[in-house]
N, C-alpha and C positions, 0 to 999 in steps of 0.2 A: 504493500500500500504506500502511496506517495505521504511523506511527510505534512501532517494537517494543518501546519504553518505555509505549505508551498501550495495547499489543496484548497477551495472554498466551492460549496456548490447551494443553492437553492431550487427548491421546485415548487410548481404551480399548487399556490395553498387552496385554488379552487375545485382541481380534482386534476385529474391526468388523462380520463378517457376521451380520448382523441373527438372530437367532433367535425364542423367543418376545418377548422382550423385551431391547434392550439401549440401553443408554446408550453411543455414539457418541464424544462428544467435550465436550469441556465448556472454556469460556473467560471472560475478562473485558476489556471495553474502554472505555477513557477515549476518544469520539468528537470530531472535531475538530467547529468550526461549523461548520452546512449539512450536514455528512456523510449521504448518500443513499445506501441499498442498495436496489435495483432499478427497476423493476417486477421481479421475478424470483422462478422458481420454486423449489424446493428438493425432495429425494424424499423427505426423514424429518420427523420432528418437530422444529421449530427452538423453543423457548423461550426467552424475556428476560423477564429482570428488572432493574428502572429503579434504580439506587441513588442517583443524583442528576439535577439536569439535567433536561430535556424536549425531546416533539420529538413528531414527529406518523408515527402507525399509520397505515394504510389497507391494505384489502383488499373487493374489490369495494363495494358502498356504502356500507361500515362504516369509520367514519373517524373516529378521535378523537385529541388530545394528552394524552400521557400524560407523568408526572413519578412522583417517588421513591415507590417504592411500591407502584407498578404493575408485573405482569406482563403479556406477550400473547406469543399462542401461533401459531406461523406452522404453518398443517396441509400435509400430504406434497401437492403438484401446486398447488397454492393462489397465485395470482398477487398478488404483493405487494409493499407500499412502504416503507418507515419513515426520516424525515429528522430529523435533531437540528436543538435550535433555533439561532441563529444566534449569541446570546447565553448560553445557559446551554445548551451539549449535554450530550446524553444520557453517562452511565456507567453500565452496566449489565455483568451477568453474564449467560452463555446458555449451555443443555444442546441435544444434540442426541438425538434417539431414534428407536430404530425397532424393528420386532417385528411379530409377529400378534396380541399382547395390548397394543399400545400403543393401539391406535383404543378398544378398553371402560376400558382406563384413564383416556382420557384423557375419555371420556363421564362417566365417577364423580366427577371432578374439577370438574362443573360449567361448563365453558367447554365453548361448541358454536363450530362454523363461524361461525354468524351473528352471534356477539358472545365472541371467545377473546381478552378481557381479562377482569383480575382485579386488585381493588384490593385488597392486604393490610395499607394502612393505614403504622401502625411495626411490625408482627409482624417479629420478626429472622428465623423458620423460614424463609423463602425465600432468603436469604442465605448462612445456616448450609450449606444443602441443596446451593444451589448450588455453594457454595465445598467443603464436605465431598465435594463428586464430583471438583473440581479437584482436589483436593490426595490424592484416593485414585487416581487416572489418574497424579498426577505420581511416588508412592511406589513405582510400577510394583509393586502386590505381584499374588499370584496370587490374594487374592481382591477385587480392586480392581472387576471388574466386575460382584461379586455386591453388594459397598456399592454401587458406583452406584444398580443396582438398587431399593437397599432405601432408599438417601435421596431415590429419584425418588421411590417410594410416600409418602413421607413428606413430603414436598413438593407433591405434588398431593393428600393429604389435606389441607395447611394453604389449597390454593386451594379446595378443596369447602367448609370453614368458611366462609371469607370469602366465596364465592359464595351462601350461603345465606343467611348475614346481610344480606346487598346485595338480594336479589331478597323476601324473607322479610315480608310482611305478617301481621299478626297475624293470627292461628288465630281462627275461631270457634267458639265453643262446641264444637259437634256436632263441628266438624274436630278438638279440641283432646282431646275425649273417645277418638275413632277412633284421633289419632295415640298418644297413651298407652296404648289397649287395646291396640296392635299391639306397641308397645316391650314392655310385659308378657310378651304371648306368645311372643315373640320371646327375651327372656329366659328363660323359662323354659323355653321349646325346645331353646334351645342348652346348658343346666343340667342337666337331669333329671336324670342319673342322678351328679351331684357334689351332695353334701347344702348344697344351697342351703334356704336359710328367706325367706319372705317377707316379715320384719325385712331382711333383708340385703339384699332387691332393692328392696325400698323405698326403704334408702336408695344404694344404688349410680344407683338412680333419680332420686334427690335430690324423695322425695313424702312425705308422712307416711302411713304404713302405712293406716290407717284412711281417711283419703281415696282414698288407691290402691285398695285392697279394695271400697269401694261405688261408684266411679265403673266397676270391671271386671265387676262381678254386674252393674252395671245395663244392662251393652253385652253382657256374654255371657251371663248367665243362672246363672255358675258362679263362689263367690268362688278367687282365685288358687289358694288351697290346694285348692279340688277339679280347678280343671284341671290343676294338675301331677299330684294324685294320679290324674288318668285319662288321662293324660299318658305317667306311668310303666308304669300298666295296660298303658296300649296297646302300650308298645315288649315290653313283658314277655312279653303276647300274642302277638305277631309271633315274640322269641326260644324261648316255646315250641313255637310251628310249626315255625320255619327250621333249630334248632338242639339235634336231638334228643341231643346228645351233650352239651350242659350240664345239670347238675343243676337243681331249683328253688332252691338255695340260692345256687346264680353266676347266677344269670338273675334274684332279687331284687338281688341287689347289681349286678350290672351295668345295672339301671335306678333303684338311687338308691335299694333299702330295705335298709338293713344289716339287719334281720327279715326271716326269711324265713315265721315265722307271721303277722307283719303284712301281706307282703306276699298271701299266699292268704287272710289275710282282707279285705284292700280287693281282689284278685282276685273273691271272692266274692259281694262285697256287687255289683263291675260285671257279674257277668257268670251269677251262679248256680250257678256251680260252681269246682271247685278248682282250681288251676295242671294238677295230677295228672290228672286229671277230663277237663278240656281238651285235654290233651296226649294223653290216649287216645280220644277221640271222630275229633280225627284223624287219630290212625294207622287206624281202623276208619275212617273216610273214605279214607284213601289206598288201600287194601288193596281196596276196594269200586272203586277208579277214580272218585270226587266230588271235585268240586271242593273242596278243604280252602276251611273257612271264613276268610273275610281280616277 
C-alpha cells in the first residue's frame, strides 16, 4: 500500500451506483520510484492528471512518457500499465467515472481509445477541476455529486481545447470559409427569436461585420440579416400551424419580432400572404383531410 501521507482519496458521499453520469471517486498521489499499476483492468472511467514527475502510459500499442501536464485516460475493460520514473515519479491527481452518458462525453472531449492523452500544457483548469471534485466529495454536502458533475464537464471541455490545438492544422481557404459559414448559422439558430443584431455576432464572433456579411452571401447566397429574417419566418410558420391558440402578436414575439406589423410584413414578402391568410388556408386544409403545408 502507498504510504497515506503520499495517498489521499474521496468518494461520492451521494452513492456510487452509476447513473447517467456520475463521478465515483476522486484522489491525489505522490508515487514512490518505479511504482507500477498493472497490466490491469478497471470497469469505469479512470483519469490522471500529471502535476509533477514522469513515468510511462501504455495500453495496447500506445505507449508514451508522460510528465506535468499531461492527462491520460484509462477506458472501462481497457488493459493497462502506467510506471513512475525511477528518479522523478509521477504526482498526479485522478477522477473516476461512470454512466451511460460518460462514453459521448468522453468522445467530445477529444481523447479516443487509440490515443487518450492530452497535453494541457501550464493550463491550471485541470487541477482546479480535479481538486474542486476532491474537496466537494470531502465536504460531504448533498449537492456534492451534482458539482462533480459539473466540474467533470468543465474539465473535459478544457481537454477538447487542448486536443484541438494539438491535432489542429491550418484551415484552408474553402475549409476556413465553410467552418465560419457554419458558426454563423449556428449562431443565429440558436438566437432567433432573442433580439440578436448582426453587430453583436460579429463581434461575439470576434470578425469585422463587413467581412463576416460577404464571406456568408458568398457561401449561402443570403446576407446574415436575411437568413435570420427567414429564419424567424420559418419558426413563425411552423407556430402558426402547430399553435392555433396563440395570437399573431405572441407568435411574432416568440420568434424574435417585437412588431407584429413587421412581422406579417416580412411574412408576406416570404410567403405571399398574411400570418392571418396562412393560418386559414390550413385550417381549410385540415377540415378537407390535406396534408397541412410544412
Amino acid at each position: 500500500m502507498p504510504d497515506p501521507a503520499t495517498y489521499r482519496v474521496a468518494s461520492n458521499p451521494v452513492g456510487v451506483e452509476p447513473e447517467e453520469l456520475t463521478v465515483l471517486f476522486a484522489g491525489e498521489s505522490q508515487t514512490a520510484p518505479n511504482h507500477r499499476a498493472g497490466p490491469k483492468v478497471v470497469d469505469y472511467y479512470l483519469l490522471h492528471h500529471v502535476l509533477s514527475g514522469k513515468g510511462m502510459f501504455q495500453v495496447g500499442e500506445f505507449e508514451a512518457e508522460l510528465e506535468a501536464g499531461h492527462s491520460f485516460l484509462i477506458y472501462p475493460r481497457q488493459l493497462v500499465s502506467y510506471t513512475s520514473d525511477e528518479r522523478e515519479p509521477w504526482r498526479y491527481l485522478w477522477i473516476a467515472f461512470a454512466g451511460e452518458r460518460a462514453s459521448a462525453l468522453v468522445e467530445k472531449s477529444g481523447l479516443t481509445e487509440e490515443r487518450p492523452v492530452v497535453d494541457t500544457g501550464t493550463d491550471s483548469a485541470p487541477e482546479e477541476r480535479c481538486r474542486s471534485i476532491y474537496e466537494a466529495f470531502r465536504a460531504r454536502g448533498r449537492s456534492a455529486s451534482l458539482e462533480a458533475n459539473g466540474h467533470l464537464h468543465l474539465l473535459l471541455a478544457a481537454f477538447r481545447e487542448s486536443a484541438v490545438e494539438d491535432s489542429a492544422s491550418p484551415l484552408r481557404p474553402d475549409s476556413h470559409s465553410e467552418e465560419l459559414t457554419r458558426q454563423v448559422a449556428q449562431y443565429l439558430s440558436a438566437q432567433y427569436a432573442e433580439p440578436v443584431t448582426i453587430e453583436g455576432m460579429a463581434e461575439a464572433l470576434g470578425y469585422n461585420r463587413a467581412y463576416l456579411s460577404r464571406l456568408f452571401k458568398r457561401e449561402t447566397g443570403l446576407s446574415p440579416a436575411t437568413f435570420l429574417s427567414k429564419l424567424r419566418i420559418g419558426h413563425g410558420r411552423r407556430l402558426l400551424r402547430e399553435r392555433p391558440e396563440l395570437t399573431v402578436e405572441q407568435i411574432a414575439s416568440s420568434v424574435g419580432f417585437p412588431d407584429a406589423l413587421y412581422f406579417s410584413k416580412q411574412f408576406r414578402r416570404w410567403h405571399e400572404q398574411s400570418p392571418t391568410e396562412y393560418r386559414q388556408t390550413v385550417a381549410r386544409s385540415n377540415k378537407k383531410g390535406a396534408v397541412p403545408d410544412r
